[in-house]
MMTF fields as JSON, N, C-alpha, C and O atoms, coordinates in Angstrom:
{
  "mmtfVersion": "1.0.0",
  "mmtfProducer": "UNKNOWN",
  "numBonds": 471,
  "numAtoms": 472,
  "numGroups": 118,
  "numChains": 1,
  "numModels": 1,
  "chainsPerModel": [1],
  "groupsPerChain": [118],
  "chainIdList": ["A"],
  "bondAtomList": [4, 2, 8, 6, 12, 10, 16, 14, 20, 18, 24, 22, 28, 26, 32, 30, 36, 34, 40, 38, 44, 42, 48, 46, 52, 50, 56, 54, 60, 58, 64, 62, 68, 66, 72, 70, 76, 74, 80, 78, 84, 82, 88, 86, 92, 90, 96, 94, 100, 98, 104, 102, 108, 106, 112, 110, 116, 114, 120, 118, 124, 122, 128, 126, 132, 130, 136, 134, 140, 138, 144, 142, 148, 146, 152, 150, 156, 154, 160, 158, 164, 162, 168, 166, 172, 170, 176, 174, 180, 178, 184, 182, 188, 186, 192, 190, 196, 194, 200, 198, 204, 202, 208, 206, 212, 210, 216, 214, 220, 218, 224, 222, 228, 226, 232, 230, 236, 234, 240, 238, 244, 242, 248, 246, 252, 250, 256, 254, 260, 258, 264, 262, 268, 266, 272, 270, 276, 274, 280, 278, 284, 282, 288, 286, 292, 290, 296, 294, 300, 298, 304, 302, 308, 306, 312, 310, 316, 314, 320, 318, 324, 322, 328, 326, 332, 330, 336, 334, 340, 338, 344, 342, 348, 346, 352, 350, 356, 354, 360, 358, 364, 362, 368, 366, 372, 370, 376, 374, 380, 378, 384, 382, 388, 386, 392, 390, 396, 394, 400, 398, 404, 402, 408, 406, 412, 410, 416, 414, 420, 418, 424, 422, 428, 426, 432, 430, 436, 434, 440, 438, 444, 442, 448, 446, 452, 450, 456, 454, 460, 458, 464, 462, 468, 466],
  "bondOrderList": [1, 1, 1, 1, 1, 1, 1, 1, 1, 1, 1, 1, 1, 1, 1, 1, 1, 1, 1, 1, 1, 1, 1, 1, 1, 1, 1, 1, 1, 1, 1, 1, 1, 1, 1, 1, 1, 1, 1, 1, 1, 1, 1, 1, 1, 1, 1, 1, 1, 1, 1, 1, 1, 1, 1, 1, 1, 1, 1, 1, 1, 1, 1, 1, 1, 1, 1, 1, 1, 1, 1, 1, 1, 1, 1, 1, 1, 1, 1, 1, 1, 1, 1, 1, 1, 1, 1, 1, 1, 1, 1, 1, 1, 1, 1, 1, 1, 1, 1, 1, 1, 1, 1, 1, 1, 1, 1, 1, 1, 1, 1, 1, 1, 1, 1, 1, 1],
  "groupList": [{"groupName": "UNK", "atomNameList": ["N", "CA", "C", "O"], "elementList": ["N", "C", "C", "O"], "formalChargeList": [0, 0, 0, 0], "bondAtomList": [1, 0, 2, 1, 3, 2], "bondOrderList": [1, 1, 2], "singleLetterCode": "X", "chemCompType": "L-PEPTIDE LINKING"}],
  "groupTypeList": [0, 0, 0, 0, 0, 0, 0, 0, 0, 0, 0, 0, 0, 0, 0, 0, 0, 0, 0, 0, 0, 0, 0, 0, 0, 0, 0, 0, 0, 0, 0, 0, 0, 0, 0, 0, 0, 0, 0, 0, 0, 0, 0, 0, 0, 0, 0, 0, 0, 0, 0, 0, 0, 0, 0, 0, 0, 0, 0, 0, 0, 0, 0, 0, 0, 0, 0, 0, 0, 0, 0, 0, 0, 0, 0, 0, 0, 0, 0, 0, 0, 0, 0, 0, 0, 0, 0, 0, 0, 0, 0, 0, 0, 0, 0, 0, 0, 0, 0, 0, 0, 0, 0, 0, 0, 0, 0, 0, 0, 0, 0, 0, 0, 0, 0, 0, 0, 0],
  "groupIdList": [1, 2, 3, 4, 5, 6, 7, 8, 9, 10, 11, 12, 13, 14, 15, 16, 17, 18, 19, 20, 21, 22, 23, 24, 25, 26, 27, 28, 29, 30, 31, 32, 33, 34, 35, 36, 37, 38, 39, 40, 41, 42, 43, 44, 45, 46, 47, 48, 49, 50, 51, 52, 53, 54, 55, 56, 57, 58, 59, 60, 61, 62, 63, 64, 65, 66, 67, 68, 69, 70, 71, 72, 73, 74, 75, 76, 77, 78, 79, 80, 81, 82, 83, 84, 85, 86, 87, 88, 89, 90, 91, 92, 93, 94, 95, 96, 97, 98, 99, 100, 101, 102, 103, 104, 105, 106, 107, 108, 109, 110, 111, 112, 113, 114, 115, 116, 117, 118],
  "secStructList": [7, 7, 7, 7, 7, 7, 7, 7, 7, 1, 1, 1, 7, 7, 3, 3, 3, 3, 3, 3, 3, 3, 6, 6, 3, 3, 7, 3, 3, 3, 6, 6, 6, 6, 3, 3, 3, 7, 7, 1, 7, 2, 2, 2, 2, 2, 2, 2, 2, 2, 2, 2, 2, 2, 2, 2, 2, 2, 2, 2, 2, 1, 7, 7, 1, 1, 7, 6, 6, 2, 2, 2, 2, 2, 6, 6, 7, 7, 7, 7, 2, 2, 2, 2, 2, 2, 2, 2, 2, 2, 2, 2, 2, 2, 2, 2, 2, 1, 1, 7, 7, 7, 6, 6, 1, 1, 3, 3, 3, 3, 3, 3, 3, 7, 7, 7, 7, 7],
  "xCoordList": [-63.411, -62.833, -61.316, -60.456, -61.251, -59.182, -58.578, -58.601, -58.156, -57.145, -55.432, -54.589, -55.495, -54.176, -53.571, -54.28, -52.307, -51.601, -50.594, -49.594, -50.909, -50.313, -48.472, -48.281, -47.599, -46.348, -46.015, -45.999, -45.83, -45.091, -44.332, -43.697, -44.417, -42.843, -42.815, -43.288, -42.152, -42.038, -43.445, -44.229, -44.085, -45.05, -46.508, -47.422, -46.802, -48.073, -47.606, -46.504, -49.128, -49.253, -49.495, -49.682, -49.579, -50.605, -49.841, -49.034, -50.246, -49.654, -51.179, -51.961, -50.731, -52.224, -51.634, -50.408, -52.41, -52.439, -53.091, -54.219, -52.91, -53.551, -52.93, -51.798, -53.764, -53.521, -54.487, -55.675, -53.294, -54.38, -53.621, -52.636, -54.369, -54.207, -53.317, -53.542, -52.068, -50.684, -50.711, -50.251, -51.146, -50.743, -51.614, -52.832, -50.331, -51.35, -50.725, -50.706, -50.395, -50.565, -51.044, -51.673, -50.809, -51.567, -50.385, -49.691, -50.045, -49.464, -49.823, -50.973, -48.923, -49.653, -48.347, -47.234, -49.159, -48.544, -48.45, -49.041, -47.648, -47.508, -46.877, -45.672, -47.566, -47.279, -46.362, -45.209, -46.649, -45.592, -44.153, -43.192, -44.211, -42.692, -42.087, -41.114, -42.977, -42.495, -42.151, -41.09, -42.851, -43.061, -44.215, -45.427, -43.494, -44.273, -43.993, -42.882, -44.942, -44.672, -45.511, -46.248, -45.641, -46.571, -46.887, -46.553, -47.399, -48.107, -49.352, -49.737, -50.092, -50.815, -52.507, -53.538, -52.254, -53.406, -53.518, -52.426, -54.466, -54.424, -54.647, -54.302, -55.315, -55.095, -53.9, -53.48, -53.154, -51.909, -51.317, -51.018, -50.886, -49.966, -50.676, -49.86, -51.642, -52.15, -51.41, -50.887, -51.181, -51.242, -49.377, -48.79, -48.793, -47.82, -46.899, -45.679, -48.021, -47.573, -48.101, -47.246, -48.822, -48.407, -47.64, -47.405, -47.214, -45.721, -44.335, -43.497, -44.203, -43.529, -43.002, -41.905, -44.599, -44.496, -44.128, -42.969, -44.324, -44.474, -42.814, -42.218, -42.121, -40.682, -39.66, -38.44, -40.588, -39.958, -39.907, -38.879, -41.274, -41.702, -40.481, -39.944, -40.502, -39.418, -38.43, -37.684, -37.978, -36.204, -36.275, -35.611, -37.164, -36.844, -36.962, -36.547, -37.655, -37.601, -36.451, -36.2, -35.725, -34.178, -33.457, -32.351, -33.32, -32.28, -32.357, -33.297, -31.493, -31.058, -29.981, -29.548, -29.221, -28.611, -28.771, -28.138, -29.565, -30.089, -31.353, -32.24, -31.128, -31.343, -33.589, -33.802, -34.452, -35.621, -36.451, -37.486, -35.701, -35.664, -35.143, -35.627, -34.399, -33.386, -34.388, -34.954, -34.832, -35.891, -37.382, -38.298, -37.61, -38.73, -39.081, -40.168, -37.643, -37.811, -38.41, -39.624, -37.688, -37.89, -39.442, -40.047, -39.889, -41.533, -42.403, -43.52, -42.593, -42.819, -42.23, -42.193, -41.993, -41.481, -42.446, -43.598, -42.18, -42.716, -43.148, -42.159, -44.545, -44.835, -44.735, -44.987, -44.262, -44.2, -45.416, -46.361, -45.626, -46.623, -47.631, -48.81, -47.356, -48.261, -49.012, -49.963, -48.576, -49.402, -50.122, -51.306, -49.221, -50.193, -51.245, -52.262, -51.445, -52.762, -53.528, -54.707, -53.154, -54.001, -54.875, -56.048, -54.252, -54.609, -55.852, -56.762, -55.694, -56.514, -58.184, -59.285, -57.571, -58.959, -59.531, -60.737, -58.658, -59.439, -60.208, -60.992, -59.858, -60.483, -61.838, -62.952, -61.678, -62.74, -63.907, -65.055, -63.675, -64.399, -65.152, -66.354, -64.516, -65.147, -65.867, -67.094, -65.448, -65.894, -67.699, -68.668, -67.729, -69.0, -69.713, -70.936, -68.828, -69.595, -69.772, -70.95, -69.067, -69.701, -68.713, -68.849, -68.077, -67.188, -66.132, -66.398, -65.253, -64.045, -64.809, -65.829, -64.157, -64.523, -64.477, -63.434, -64.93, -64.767, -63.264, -62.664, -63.046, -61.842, -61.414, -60.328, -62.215, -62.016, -62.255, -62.999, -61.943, -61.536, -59.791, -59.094, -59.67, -58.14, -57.736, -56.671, -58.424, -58.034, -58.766, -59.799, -58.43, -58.574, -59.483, -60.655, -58.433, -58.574, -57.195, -56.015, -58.506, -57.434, -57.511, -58.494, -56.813, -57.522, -56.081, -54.995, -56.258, -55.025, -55.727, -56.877, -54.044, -53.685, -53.119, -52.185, -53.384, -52.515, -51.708, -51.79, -50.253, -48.765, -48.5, -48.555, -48.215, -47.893, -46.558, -46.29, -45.542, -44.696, -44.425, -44.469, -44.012, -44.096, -42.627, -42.02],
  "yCoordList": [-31.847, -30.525, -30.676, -30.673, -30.761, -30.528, -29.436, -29.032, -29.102, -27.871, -27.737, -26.883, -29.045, -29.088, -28.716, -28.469, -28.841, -28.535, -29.208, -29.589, -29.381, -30.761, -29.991, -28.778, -30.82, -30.508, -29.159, -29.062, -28.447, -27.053, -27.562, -28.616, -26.801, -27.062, -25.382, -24.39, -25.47, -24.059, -24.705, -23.966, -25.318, -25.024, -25.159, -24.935, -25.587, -25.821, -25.891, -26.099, -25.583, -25.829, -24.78, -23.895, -24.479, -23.582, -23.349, -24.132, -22.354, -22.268, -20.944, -20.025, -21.788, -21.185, -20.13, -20.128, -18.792, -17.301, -16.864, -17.358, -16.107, -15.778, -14.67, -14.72, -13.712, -12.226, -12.276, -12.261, -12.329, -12.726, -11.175, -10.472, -11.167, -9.936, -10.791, -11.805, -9.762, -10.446, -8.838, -7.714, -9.154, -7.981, -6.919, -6.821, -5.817, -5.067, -4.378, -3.251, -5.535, -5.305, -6.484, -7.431, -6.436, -7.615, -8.548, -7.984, -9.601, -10.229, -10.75, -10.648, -11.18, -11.771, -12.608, -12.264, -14.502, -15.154, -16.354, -17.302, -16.649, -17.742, -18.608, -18.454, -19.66, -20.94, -21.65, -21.868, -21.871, -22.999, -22.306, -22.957, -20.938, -20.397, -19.693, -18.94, -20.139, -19.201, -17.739, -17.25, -17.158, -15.887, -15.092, -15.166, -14.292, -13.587, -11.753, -11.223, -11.239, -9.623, -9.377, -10.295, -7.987, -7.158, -5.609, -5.087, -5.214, -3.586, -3.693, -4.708, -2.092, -1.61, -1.997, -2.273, -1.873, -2.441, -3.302, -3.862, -4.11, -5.585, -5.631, -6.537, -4.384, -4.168, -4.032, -4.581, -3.271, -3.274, -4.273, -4.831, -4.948, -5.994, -7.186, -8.064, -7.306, -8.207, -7.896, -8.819, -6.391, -6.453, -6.596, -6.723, -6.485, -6.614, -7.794, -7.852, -8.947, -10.287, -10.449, -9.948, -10.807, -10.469, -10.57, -11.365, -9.22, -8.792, -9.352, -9.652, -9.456, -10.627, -11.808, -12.182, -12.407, -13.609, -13.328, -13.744, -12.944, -12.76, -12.709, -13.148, -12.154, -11.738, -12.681, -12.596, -13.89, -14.987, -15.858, -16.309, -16.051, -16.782, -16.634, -17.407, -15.082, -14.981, -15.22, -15.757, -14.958, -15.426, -16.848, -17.333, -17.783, -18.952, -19.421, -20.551, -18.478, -19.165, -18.479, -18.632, -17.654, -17.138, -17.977, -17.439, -19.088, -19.984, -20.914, -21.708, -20.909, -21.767, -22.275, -21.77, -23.278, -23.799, -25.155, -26.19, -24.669, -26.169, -26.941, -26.667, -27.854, -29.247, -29.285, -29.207, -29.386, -28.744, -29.37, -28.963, -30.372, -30.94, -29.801, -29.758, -29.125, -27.858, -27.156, -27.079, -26.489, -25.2, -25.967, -25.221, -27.354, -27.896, -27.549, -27.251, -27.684, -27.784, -26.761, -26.83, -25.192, -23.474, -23.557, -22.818, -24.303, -23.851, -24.645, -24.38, -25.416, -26.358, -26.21, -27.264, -25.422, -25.347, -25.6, -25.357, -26.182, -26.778, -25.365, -24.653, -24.658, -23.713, -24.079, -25.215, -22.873, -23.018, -23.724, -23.762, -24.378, -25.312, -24.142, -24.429, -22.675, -22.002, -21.264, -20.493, -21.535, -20.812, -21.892, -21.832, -23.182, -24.343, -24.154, -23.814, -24.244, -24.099, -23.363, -23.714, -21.986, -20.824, -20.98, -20.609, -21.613, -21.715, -22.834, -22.688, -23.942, -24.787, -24.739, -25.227, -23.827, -22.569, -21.948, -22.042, -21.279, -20.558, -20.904, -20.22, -22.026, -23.377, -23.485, -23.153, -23.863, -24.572, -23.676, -24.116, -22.63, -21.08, -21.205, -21.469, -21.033, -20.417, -21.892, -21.838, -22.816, -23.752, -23.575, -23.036, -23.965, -23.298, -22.306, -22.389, -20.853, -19.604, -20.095, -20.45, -20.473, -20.094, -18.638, -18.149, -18.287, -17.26, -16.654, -16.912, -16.088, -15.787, -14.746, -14.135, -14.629, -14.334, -12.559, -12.046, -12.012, -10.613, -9.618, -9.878, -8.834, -8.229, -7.813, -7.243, -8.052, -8.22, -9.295, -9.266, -10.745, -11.908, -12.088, -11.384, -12.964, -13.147, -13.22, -12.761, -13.674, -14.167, -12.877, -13.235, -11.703, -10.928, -11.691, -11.503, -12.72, -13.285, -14.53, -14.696, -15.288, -16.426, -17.114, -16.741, -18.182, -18.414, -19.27, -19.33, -19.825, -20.489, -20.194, -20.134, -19.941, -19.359, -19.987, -20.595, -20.155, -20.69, -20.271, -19.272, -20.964, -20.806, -20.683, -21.801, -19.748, -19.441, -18.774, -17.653, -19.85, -19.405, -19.611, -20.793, -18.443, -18.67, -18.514, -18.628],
  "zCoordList": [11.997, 11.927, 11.801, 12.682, 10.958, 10.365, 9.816, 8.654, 10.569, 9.519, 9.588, 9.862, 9.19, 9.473, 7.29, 6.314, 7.396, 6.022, 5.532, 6.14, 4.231, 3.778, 3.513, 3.418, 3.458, 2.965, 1.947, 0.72, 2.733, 1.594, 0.535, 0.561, -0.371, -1.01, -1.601, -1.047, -2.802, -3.653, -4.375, -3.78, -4.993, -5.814, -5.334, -6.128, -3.819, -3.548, -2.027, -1.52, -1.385, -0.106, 0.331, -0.504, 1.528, 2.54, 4.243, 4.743, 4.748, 5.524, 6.967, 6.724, 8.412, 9.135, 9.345, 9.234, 9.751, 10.4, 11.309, 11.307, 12.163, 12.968, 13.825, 14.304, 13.955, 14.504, 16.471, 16.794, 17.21, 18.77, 19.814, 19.59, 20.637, 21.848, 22.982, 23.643, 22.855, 23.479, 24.952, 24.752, 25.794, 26.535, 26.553, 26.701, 26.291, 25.675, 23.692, 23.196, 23.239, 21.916, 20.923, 21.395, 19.839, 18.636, 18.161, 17.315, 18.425, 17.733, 15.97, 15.543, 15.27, 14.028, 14.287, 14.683, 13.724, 13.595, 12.866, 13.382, 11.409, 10.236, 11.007, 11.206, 11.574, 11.901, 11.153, 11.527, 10.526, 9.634, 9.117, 8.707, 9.218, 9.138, 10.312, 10.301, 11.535, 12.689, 12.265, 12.652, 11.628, 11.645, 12.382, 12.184, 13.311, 14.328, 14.125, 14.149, 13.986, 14.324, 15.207, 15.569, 15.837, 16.824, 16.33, 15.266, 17.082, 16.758, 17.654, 18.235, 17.673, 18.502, 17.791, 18.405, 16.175, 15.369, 15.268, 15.363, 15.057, 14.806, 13.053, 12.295, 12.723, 10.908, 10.54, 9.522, 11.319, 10.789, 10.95, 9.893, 12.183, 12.211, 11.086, 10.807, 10.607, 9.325, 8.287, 7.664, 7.829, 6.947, 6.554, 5.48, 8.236, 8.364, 8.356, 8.206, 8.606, 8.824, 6.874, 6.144, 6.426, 5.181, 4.13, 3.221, 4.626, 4.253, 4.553, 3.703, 5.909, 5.961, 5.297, 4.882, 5.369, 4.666, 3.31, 3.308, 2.285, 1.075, 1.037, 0.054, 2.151, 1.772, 2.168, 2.027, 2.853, 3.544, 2.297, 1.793, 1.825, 0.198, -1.285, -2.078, -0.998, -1.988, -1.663, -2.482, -0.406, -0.136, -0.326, -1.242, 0.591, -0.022, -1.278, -1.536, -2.43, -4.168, -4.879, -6.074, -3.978, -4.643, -4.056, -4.096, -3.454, -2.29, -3.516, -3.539, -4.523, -5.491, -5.121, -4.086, -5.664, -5.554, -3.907, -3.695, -3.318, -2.453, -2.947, -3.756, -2.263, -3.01, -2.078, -0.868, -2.925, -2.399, -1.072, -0.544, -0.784, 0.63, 1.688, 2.819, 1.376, 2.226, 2.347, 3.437, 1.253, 1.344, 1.756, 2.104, 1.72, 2.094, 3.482, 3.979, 4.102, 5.886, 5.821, 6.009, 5.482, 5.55, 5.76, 6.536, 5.17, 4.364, 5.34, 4.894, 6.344, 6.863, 8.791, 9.426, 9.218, 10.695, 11.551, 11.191, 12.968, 13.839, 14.413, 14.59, 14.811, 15.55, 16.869, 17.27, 17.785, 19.132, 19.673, 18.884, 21.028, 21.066, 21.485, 21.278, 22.124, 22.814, 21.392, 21.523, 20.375, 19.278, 18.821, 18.493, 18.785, 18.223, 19.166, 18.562, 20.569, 21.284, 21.218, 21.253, 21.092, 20.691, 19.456, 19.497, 18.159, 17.341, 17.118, 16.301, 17.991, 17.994, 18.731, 18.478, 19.778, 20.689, 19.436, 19.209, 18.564, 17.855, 16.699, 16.041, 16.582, 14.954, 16.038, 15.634, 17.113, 18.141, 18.18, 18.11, 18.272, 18.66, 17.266, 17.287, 16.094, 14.669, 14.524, 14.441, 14.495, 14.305, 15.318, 14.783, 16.291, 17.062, 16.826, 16.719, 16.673, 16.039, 15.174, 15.148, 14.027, 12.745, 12.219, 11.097, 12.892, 12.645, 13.514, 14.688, 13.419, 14.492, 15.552, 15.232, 16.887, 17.426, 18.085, 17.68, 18.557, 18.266, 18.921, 19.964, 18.257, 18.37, 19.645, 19.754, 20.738, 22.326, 22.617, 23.598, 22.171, 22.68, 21.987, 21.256, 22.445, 22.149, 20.656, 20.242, 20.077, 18.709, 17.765, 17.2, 17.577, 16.114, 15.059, 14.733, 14.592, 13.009, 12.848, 13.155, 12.04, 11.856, 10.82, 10.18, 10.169, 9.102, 8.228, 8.803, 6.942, 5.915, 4.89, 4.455, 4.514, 2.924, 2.305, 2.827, 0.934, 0.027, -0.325, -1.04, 0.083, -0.646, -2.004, -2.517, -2.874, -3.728, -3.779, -3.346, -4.529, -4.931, -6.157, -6.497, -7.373, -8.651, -8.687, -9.752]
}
């Protein structure tokens, strides 16, 4: 069971997600760019993290003029270790189910996407 992700750059690579019950609201959170939002939905904050990302994607493919080692790091960040753990509960869980676990356990939805930047 691996789900780990090979090196970002601008033209390939992938990055994990995952939307979990923080309190009493929904976090959503892109690991590999330390991008985190919250909200009361857990649909929304998806569709919010997302969005995010997509706007993180483009700022880093307008960051011209550095050298793609610079924007490599951007694409590639060390997640906090308490999400890396969460995240690894929740590979563990689907992995056993057979599917994520229900919207009153901790973890919403989780899952990797492919990086696309054109």
């Amino acid at each position: 069971m691996c789900y780990s992700i090979a090196m970002n750059t601008l033209k390939s690579g992938g990055y994990r997600w995952m939307i979990l019950k923080e309190s009493d609201s929904w976090l959503g959170v892109a690991l590999e760019f330390n991008i985190v939002v919250d909200g009361s939905d857990p649909r929304v904050v998806e569709a919010e993290l997302q969005e995010a990302v997509l706007g993180y994607l483009e700022s880093a493919k307008k960051a011209r003029g550095f050298r793609p080692q610079q924007i490599n790091v951007l694409l590639n960040q060390k997640a906090e270790e308490e999400y890396e753990s969460r995240w690894k509960r929740a590979m563990q869980a689907k992995h056993i189910a057979k599917s994520i676990p229900s919207p009153f356990t901790e973890v919403y939805k989780a899952g990797i996407s492919n990086l696309v930047v054109d």
